[in-house]
Structure formats: structure tokens, C-alpha cells
Steps between C-alpha positions, in 0.01 A plus 500: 500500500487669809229247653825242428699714651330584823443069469902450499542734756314309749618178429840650579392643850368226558785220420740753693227519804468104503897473444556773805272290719671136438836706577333585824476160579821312632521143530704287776543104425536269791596117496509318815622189540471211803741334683884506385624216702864289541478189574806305534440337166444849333839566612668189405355554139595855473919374590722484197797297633750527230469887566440493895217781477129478500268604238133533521480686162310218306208462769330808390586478081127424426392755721638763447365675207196529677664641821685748291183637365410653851594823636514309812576181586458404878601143643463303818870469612485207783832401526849677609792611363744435765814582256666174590458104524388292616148547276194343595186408465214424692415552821804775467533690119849590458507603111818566351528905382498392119130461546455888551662597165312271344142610603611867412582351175178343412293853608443505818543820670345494876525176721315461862736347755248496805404155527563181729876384429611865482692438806649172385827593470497767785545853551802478246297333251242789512784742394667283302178481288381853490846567411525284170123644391689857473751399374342349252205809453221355645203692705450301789307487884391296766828494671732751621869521657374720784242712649622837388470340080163374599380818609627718186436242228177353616243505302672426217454753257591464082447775268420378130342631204366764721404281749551516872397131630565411887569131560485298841599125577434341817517110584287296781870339641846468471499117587515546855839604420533866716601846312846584604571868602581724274308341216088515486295286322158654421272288714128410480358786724193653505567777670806543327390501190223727586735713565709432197231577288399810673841618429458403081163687461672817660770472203258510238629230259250474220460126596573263832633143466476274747696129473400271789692139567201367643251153504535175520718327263359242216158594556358573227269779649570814736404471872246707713801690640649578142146682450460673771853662478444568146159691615731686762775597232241586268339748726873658610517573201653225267448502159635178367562197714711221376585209744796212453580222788220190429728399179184400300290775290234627734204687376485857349185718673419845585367618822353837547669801678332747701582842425504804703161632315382210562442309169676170427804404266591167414839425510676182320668226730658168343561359824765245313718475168625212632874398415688689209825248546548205745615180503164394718346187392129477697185585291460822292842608650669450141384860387290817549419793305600842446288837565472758240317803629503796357428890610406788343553840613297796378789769447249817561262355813763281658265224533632125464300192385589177537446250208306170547808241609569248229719152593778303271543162612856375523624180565858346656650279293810272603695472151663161513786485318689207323838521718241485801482859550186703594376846448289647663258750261197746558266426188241766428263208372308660254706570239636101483154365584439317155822396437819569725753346296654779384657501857573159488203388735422138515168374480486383832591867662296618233239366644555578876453816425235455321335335840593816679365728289188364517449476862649859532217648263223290646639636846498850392103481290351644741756758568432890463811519176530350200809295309727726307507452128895467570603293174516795267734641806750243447623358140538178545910454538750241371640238715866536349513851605458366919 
């Protein structure tokens, strides 16, 4: 009796020691996805006419569950707000302001605005788009009204489930078109950024993100001077690298960090995601894939690990519609892979997509993460209710 006793005693201790150390464990989810674009046809699409208002609610239906899942979700935002027509698309993104609410909507939470049309609709534009992110709640760097918000909000920190992450966004170019005084747009500098990052180690964030606009766009493989920055952020301290600009999904590697005691850390860089949304037409610009990462905190040491990166691919499909309208739709392809007629997919699209997510997997065999198991994610969702 007592041998039974002493038994059930230690099996308590030790559930309650095992369940004390998973509390002691905190868990941060990040999504990132590629390129949110506007094309001129995007924002033709997205006009209801009989209404006079824009609504980009439907791109992101099939998406969203997934995005929703994260405790972040971080985008590519290159395009502007500007707050009034005309809109635009290429060579100068002018997006209406009803795409904002609409990418809050679907989950995402932090968008980069340091990239090559940033300046496309001026110094106002700037404003005018870090204006409707607030307003709409959204985390957001890269660009700043003025020196003096630069300097107290850069690096970007967010605090969540216990986690203090620093984020920095720089792009290569504005398209030749010059930063207007007051607003700054984070530049590719190395100096600068050394400088940067000196200044996020000394805040102690448990974990330093680094989003470059970088490459050569539609290749299909990072260049020599996407590497050796990515060795140079690594070593400042970076411990995540995502880049966005080529519009086609570039490889995921590591490359390893030297650390002050001199041992090495390897440090995750997907040099690409590609394009999240576009209207873009040349090869393997009709989709991308999202980023899950996740990090784990130990609660008692402080010490953060990062989680082996795992990609979803998702593909742009242009809905054509009887009365000759088009929508334009993020599809996480997984879940709709067999059959996607439950969203009213024809064969034909069915297919396309079927083309790019094979060339998007063979691109990404060799690559140092694995494809997310994503269709238990994401029930598989009605048409009628779109």
C-alpha cells in the first residue's frame, strides 16, 4: 500500500514538473507573406460601380484562415496609399485605401513599406500611407514622416506573447525617384544598417528581424550580392532574414553567424516569397508562398530558438466571372489541390496552378525548409459563402 503510494506520489511530481516546464515555454507564430502588389487591373477588379467604393475583401477569402492562425502576420506592402485618385498601377502603385482594411481583415498585422515604388506617389503618399496602416492597427516600418519618428521608432519593436522582436526593412532603390524632405525611406546602406543593428542588439529584443527588398527580379535564384549581405546581416546580428523585390520564390538557406565567442550560428534567409497578390503575368509571377516560422522562448533562461522554416504555396487566381467580371484571389493551394471545385475553379485554372505548384516545389527541393502540412489548417470552404 504504501509502495503504491510513494508510486502515485511520483507520478504526480512528476506530471506537475513536466507540466511546469511546457508552461515555461512560450510560443510566438510568424507568417510572412511576399509581395502585395496593385496593378491597375487589381484595382479595376476590386471597383464596385453601382456602389462607387472599392473592395478588396474577396482576394484574401481562401487565405485567410491560415493567416489568422499566426500571432503574426507580416506582408510586403509595395504600393501606396495616396488617399485619393487617380489609382495606378505599374510603373507608379497608387492603391485605393480599401485595400488596407482589407489586409487587416484577412490577419495580417505588420506590413514593410521600404521598397522601390515607396516614393511613387511622393512625400504625401508616404504619409498618406503610414497614416491609413494606423488607422487601420497595423505594425509597420521602412518608411517614416520625418527624422525625429525615425529616430524614436526605429528598430521596430513588438511585444507579444512575451516576446520582444526588433524588425528592420530596407530596399536597394526608390526607382530613381529621390526621397523628399521630411520623409525617409530606409535605404540599402551598409553602414547604415550596421549601425541600425548595433542599435537593436543594445535593446535586447529576444529576436532581430531583418526584411530586405533586394535581387534581381524573375530570377529564380539569389545573386552573389544577396549572399554576401545576408553573411553581413547575419554577423550584425540578424536572426531571421526574409527578402521580397524579384517577384518569383527565391530559395530558402541558412548562412552561419559569427558570434562574439566565436562559434557559428546559422541563421535562416528566404531570399524571395515571391508575389502574394499581383496582376503580373511573366513566368512564376502568378503566386508565391507564405513563411511560417515559429519561436520558442524558454520563460526561466530567456533563451529563444528558432524553428526550422516551413513554406505554403499559394497561387493568384483571376476568377472570371459570367458578366465579364474578374477577381482577383490568393489560393493557399493545398487544401484545393485534388479538387478545387468547391470554390468554383475550372479545370483549366485548376490546372495552372497545378503547373505552379510544381515548379515552386521543385524550385524550393533543395531548400533548407520543408512544405507545411497546411490543409488540416484550412477546411476546405464553400463557394456560395464568397
Amino acid at each position: 500500500m504504501l509502495h503504491r503510494v510513494a508510486m502515485a506520489l511520483v507520478l504526480l511530481l512528476y506530471a506537475v514538473g513536466g507540466a511546469a516546464q511546457a508552461d515555461s515555454i512560450q510560443t510566438l507564430r510568424l507568417i510572412f507573406a511576399g509581395d502585395i502588389m496593385g496593378h491597375e487591373s487589381q484595382v479595376k477588379s476590386a471597383y464596385i460601380a453601382k456602389e462607387q467604393r472599392y473592395d478588396y475583401t474577396p482576394c484574401f477569402a481562401y487565405v485567410a484562415p491560415i493567416l489568422r492562425q499566426a500571432d503574426l502576420a507580416i506582408g510586403n506592402l509595395e504600393l501606396t496609399l495616396p488617399g485619393q485618385p487617380p489609382y495606378t498601377g505599374y510603373p507608379m502603385f497608387r492603391s485605393p485605401d480599401a485595400l488596407a482594411p482589407a489586409l487587416r481583415q484577412a490577419g495580417f498585422n505588420l506590413l514593410l513599406t521600404a521598397n522601390n515604388h515607396s516614393n511613387d506617389a511622393g512625400p504625401n503618399g508616404v504619409i498618406s500611407t503610414l497614416n491609413t496602416l494606423e488607422n487601420e492597427g497595423f505594425y509597420h516600418t521602412g518608411t517614416f514622416r520625418n527624422a525625429e519618428e525615425r529616430a524614436a521608432f526605429y528598430p521596430l519593436l513588438v511585444y507579444k506573447n512575451n516576446f520582444k522582436i526588433a524588425w528592420l526593412n530596407y530596399t536597394y532603390d526608390t526607382n530613381g525617384i529621390p526621397t523628399k524632405a521630411p520623409v525617409l525611406v530606409n535605404e540599402i546602406d551598409e553602414t547604415l544598417i550596421a549601425e541600425d543593428m548595433a542599435v537593436a542588439r543594445a535593446l535586447q529584443p529576444d529576436f532581430i528581424i531583418v526584411v530586405m527588398h533586394w535581387g534581381d527580379e524573375y530570377q529564380l535564384t539569389e545573386n552573389k550580392k544577396q549572399r554576401v549581405l545576408a553573411a553581413k546581416l547575419a554577423d550584425w546580428g540578424a536572426d531571421l532574414i526574409i527578402g521580397a523585390h524579384p517577384h518569383v520564390v527565391q530559395p530558402i538557406r541558412t548562412v552561419a553567424a559569427l558570434l562574439p565567442d566565436s562559434t557559428e550560428k546559422l541563421i535562416p534567409v528566404a531570399y524571395s516569397l515571391g508575389n502574394f497578390i499581383s496582376g503580373q503575368v511573366k513566368p512564376h509571377t502568378d503566386g508565391g508562398i507564405l513563411l511560417t516560422v515559429a519561436l520558442e522562448k524558454n520563460r526561466t533562461t530567456g533563451q529563444t530558438n528558432v524553428g526550422q522554416p516551413r513554406y505554403i504555396p499559394v497561387w493568384r487566381w483571376r476568377q472570371r466571372h459570367t458578366d465579364g467580371r474578374q477577381t482577383y484571389r490568393v489560393v493557399a493551394i493545398a487544401p484545393f489541390e485534388t479538387d478545387a471545385s468547391s470554390i468554383g475553379m475550372n479545370t483549366t485554372d485548376h490546372a495552372a496552378m497545378l503547373r505552379y505548384a510544381r515548379a515552386v516545389r521543385q524550385n524550393l527541393a533543395d531548400s533548407q525548409a520543408t512544405e507545411h502540412p497546411v490543409d488540416w489548417l484550412m477546411p476546405t470552404p464553400n463557394a456560395a459563402n464568397y
